[in-house]
N, C-alpha and C positions, 0 to 999 in steps of 0.2 A: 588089366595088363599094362597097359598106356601109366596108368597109376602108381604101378611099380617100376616103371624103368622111368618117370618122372623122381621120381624118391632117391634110386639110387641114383643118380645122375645130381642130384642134388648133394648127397651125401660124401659122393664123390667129389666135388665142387667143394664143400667144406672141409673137408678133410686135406687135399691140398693148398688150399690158404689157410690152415691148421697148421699143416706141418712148416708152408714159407715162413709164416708167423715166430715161429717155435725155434727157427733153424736154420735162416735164410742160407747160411755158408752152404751145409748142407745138400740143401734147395738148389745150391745156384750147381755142384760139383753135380748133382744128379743129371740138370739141364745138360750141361758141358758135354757129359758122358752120352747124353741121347743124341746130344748132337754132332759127336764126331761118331757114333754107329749109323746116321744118315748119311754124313759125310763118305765114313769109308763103303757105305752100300751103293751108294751114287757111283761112287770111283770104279768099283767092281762090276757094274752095268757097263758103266761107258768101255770100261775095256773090255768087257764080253762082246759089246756090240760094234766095237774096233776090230777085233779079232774075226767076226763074224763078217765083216766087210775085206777084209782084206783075205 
């Protein structure tokens, strides 16, 4: 078990410097995108728990 989630984790790992490789633009428009769905999920806490306070 250990064995296979060694592999894919690994496989995983190649594949994403497979496709930076392949596609950096790509790559970089994906990042962007994760990072303003953390941004706007952060925003959405804080004023949940703004709201919750007041």
């Amino acid at each position: 078990m250990v064995q296979t989630k060694k592999l894919v984790l690994y496989l995983v790992i190649v594949f994403v410097l497979y496709t930076i490789i392949t596609s950096p633009e790509r790559s970089a428009d994906l990042v962007q995108v994760g990072f303003e769905g953390i941004a706007s999920a952060a925003e959405g806490v804080g004023e949940f728990m703004t709201e919750l306070v007041q």
